[in-house]
N, C-alpha and C positions, 0 to 999 in steps of 0.2 A: 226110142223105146215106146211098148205099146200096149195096153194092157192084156191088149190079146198073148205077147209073150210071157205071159206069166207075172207082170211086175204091176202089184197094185201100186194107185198115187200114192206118195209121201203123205202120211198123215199129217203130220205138222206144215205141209206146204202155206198154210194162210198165215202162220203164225210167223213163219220162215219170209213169206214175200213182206211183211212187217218191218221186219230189222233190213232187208235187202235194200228195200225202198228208201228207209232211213238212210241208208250207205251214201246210195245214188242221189239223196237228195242232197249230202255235205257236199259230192264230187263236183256236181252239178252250182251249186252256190256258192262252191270255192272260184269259181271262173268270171263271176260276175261281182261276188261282196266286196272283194280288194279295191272295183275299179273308183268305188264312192269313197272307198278309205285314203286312195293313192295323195289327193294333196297333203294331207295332214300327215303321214307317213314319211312323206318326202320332207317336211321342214322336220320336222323332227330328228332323222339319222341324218342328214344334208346330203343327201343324194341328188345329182345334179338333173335341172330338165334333159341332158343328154342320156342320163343314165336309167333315168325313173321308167322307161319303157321294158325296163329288163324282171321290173317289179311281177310284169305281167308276161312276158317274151319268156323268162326263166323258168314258167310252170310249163306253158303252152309248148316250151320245146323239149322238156322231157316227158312229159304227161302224151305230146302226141309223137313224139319219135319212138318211145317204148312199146306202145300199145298192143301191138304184134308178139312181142314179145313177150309182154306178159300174160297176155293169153294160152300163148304157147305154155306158160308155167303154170298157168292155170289145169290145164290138160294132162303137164306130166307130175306136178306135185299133189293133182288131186283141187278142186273148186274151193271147198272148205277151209281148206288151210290158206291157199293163197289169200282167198278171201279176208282170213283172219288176219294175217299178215300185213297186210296192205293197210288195213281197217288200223292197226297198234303204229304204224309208222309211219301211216298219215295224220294222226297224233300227235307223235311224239316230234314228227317236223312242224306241226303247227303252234306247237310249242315253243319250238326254236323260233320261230316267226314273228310271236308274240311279244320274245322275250329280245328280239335283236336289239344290237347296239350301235351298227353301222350299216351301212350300203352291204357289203362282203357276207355278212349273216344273212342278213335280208334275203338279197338273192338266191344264195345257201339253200335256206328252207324253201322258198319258192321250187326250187328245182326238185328238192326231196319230196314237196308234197309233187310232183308232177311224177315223180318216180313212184312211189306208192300207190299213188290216183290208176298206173298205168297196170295196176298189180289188179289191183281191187273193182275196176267197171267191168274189166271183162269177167273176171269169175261172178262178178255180180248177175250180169244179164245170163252166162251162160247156166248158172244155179236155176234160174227161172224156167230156160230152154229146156232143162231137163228133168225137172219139179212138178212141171205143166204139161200134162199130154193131151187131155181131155180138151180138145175146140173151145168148149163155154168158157170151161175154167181157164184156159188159156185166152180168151178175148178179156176174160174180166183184171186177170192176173197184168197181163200186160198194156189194160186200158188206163191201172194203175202206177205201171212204171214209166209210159209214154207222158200220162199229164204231168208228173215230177220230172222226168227228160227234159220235159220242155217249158215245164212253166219254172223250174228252179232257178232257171237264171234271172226270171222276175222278180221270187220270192228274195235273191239275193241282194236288190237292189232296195228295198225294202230293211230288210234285217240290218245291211251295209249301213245305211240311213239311219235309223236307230242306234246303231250301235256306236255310229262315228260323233252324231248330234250329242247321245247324254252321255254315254260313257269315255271309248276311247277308241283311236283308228285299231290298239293291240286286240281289241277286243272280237276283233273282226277276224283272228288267229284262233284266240281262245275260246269262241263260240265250238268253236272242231270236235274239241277235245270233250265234252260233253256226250255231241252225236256219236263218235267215234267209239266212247267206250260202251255207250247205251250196245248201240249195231254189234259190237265185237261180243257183250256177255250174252246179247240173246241168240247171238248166230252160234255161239261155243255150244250152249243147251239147246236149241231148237234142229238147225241144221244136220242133217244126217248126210254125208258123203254119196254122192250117187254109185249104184254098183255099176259095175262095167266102163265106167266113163272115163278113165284113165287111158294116154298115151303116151307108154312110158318108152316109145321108139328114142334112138339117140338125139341129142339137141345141134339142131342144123348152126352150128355157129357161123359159117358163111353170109346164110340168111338174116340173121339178126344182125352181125357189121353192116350190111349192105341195106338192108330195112330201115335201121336206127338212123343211118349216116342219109341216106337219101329222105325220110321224112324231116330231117332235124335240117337238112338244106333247104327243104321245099318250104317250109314254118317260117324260117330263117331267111329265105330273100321275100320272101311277101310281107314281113314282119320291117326288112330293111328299107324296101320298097316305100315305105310310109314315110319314113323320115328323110331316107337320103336320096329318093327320086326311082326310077324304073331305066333311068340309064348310065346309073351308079354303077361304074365296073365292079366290085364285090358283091352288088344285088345278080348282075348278068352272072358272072363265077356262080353265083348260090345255085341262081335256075339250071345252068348249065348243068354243073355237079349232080345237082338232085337227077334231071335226067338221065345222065349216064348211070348213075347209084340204082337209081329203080332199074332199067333197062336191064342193066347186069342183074341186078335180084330179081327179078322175072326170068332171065334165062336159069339162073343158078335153081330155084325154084321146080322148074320142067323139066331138070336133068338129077337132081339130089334124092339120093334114097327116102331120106327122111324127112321133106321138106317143111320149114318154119309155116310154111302158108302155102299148103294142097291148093293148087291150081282149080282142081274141083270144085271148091269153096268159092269161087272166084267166078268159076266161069260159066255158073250154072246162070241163064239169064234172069230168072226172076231175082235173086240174089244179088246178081250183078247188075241191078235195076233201084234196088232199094236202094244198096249204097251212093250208086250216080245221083239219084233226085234226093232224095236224105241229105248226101255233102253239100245239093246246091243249094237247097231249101234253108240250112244252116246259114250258108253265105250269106244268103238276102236277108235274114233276121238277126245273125250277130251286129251288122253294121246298123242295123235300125236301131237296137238299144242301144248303143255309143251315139245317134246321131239323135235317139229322144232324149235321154239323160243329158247332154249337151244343151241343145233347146227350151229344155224345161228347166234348168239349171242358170243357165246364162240369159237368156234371151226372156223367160218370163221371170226371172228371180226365184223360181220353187228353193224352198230347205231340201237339204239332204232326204227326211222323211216325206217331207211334200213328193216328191217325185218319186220315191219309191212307192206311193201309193197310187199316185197319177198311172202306175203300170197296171193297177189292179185287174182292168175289163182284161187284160192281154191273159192275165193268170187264171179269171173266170172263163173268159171263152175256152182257154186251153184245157182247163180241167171237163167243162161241158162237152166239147168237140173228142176228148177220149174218152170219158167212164159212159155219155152220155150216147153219144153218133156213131163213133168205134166201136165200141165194145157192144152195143147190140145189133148193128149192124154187120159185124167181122165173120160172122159165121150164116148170115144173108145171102151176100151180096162176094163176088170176087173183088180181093185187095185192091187191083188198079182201078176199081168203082168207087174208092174211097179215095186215094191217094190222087189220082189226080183230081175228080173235083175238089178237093180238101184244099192242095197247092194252089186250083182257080182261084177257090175263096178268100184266100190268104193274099192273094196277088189282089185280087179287088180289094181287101180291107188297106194295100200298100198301097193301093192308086189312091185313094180317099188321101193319104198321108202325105202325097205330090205337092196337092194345094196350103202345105204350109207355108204362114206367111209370118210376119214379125207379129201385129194383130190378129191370127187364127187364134179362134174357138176352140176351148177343151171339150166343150161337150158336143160344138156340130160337126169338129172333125176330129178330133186325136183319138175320142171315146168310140165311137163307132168303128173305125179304123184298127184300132187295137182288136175290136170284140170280134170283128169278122178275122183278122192277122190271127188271133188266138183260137178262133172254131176250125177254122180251116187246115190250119196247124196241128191240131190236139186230133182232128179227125184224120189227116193224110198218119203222124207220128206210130199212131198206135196198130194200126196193121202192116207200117215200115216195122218195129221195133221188131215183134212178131213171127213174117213171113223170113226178117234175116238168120234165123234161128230155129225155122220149123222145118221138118224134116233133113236137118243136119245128122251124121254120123255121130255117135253122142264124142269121139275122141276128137272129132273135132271143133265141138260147142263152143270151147272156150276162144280159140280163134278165130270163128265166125263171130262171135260176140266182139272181138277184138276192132275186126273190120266195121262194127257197127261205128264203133268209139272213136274207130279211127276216123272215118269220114265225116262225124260231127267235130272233134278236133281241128282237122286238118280244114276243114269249112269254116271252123267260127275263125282262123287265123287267118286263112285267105278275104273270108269276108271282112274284118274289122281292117285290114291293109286293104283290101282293092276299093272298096268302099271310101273309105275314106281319101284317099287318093285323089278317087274321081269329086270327089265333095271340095278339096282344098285347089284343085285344078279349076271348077267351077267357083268359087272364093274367090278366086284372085281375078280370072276372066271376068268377074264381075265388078270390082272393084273399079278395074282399069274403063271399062265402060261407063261407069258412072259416076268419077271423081270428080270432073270437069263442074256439074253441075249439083255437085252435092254443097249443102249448107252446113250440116253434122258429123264430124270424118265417125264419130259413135256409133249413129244412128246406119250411117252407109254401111258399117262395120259388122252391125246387127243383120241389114240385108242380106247384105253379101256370104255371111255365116246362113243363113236359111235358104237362100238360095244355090248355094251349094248342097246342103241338105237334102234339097227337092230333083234337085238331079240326080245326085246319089243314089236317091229312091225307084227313080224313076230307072236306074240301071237293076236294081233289086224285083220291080215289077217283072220286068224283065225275064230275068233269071228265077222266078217262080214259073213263069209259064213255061220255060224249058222242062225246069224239073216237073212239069203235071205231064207234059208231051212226053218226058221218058217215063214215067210211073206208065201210062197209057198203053206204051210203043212196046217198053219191053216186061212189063209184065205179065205173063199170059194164065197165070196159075188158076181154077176156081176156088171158089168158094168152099173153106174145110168143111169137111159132112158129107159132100154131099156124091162123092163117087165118081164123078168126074172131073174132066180138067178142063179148061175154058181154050185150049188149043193147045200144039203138041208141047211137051218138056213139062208138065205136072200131072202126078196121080194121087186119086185121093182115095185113100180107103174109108169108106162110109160107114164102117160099121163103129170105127172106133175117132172118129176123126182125125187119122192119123197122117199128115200131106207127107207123103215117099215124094221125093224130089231125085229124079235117074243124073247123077253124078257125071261129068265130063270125064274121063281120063285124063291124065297128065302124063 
């Protein structure tokens, strides 16, 4: 939509990106507050160490196996309602959450809020997409839902910390229910349904069995992966399965009248750019917070709150590197100008994080390390958020927004499982090498935990610099405004800053 077609902006849209951001800040918190709750939860209902991974595993695999789909609902119910929906029944499961009596509930609600979650990001982001047309206002709009993107899983580590220290682990449930109702009574009166943005074609149900079944396998053996090995015959069945489930939804996809996920959506390469280094970029920074929270936790004795604050530089850089470097830069400068130096940056602030030792410095390495992790971050985020959603068909916003959520999803589950893996693989390698002449089996224990860690990371560095090579490789879009395109596959009409993106056929 463009103003030149006759459609002024949504007056209320700043009032509107208010309650949205709100939304995306519970969804986003919800993923990281539980994991500072999870001991004191688990003695509590007597949920066994075998089962306490489900705490987390039961959001992550319905929240990222639906996402598709709820986007789709997003499209055919209309943004607004889904939105509101999602917003009362993310709620009302977090309630259940709060209130559990056993393992059984617990999980329960886990899974509901992951079903809700899966309702409510995509109409969220796609609200934005189609709210925002104007370049400025769209770098500023989405400089603000990129640093909540990204810095929310910090704030969550924090609030989690707090809430678990004076109050109580249920509390980390009931926090929800507050954002949730605030988000739902201002989006009820603020938000106005966008006109035309509806796709009320038939609902590919092929596509959604074959979507839901193949991300909930692929969540699902990288999730199993962690605990029972990578040559766990039911980890191999997951990957296999998930293979062949996607493979088939891909064909099913190029051949179906109405399909759940327009191939165009998909295969346009700047689009299909964001998503690849966005998922990887996820990777190497979900496993970092599970592998600092750990370290600061264990290894230096932090409180719960001590170490949510310890994250604080990761939360400041990220908000700087989006409202600050993003957002006035987005309408400069072409996207792969940001995104990938951002991922460089982000990969240097992980190298600093290499040299963790049992004795490492919070201020000469964790502090700096985060601050660049976090500028880097906030600056590649917020022209990914953006470009996934600009010049989309408005019918299918909500499913391009979908694919956003899905590859941070599906990233933060592969990252916390692959990640970790290579950290308890390094743990052990270590151990075995240096038992013979250790004096403290403690102190060897504490090593051996950090320097697992440090490898870990060291695969994380990694996997940032890929993801800046494909921001680089495949994004070729210019710079909105400005009339041109930075090489073939984007047009920009300059008058109105409008980026036309020419659609692949399917």
């Amino acid at each position: 939509m463009s103003k030149t077609a006759g459609t002024l902006p949504d007056p209320s849209r700043w009032k509107a990106l208010a309650f949205i951001a709100l939304a995306q800040l519970m969804v986003v918190l919800d993923a990281t507050i539980v994991n500072i709750a999870l001991p004191s939860a688990q003695t509590d209902l007597g949920i066994s160490d075998g089962n306490k991974q489900w705490v987390i595993t039961a959001y992550a695999l319905a929240f990222g196996g639906l996402l598709l789909f709820g986007g789709r609902i997003a499209d055919l119910w209309g943004r607004k309602r889904t939105f509101l929906v999602g917003l009362i029944g993310f709620a009302l499961a977090s309630a259940l959450g709060g209130a559990a009596t056993g393992q059984a509930m617990m999980f329960g609600s886990r899974a509901l809020q992951g079903v809700f979650g899966a309702l409510l990001a995509p109409a969220a982001l796609s609200l934005l997409a189609v709210m925002f047309t104007d370049a400025k206002e769209r770098a500023k709009a989405f400089g603000i839902y990129g640093a909540i993107a990204g810095g929310g899983g910090a704030v969550g580590l924090i609030l989690g910390g707090f809430l678990t220290e004076y109050l109580n682990w249920r509390w980390t449930f009931f926090v929800n229910i507050p954002f949730a109702v605030a988000a739902a009574a201002g989006a009820y009166l603020v938000i106005r349904e966008p006109a035309g943005g509806r796709n009320r074609s038939p609902l590919d149900i092929p596509g959604v069995v074959l979507s839901t079944l193949g991300l909930v396998s692929l969540v699902y053996g990288f999730t199993r992966a962690e605990s029972a090995g990578w040559s766990d015959s039911l980890t191999i069945g997951m990957f296999v399965a998930a293979g062949v489930l996607l493979l088939a939804f891909v064909v099913t996809e190029s051949r179906v009248k109405s399909p759940l996920l327009p191939l165009r959506v998909l295969m346009e390469r700047n689009r299909g750019g964001v998503y690849l280094s966005l998922g990887l970029a996820i990777i190497a920074m979900f496993g970092l917070f599970l592998f600092l929270t750990y370290y600061l936790q264990v290894v230096k004795g932090y409180s719960p709150v001590k170490t949510g604050f310890a994250f604080m530089p990761m939360i400041v850089g990220m908000i700087t590197g989006s409202t600050q470097i993003g957002a006035r830069l987005m309408t400069r400068v072409p996207p792969r100008l940001l995104m990938g130096p951002g991922f460089l940056v982000a990969a240097f602030g992980m190298l600093l994080l290499t040299q963790l030792d049992v004795g490492t410095s919070y201020t000469a390495v964790i502090l700096p390390g985060q601050l660049l992790l976090g500028l880097g971050m906030g600056t590649a985020f917020m022209p990914a958020m953006s470009l996934a959603t600009h010049g989309i068909e408005p019918r299918d916003a909500g499913v391009a927004s979908a694919m956003v959520n899905t590859s941070q999803q599906v990233g933060g589950a592969i990252g916390t499982a692959l990640l970790n893996t290579i950290a308890a693989g390094a743990t052990t390698a270590y151990i075995a090498d240096h038992a013979a002449g250790a004096s403290d089996p403690k102190v060897l224990q504490l090593q051996a935990m950090v320097s697992g860690f440090a490898a870990a990371i060291w695969w994380a560095v990694g996997i940032l610099v890929v993801a800046s090579a494909i921001a680089v490789t495949l994004i070729n879009t210019g710079r909105p405004g400005t009339g041109t395109a930075d090489g073939p596959g984007a047009l920009v009409d300059g008058a109105e800053g409008e980026l036309r993106i020419p659609v692949v056929a399917h």
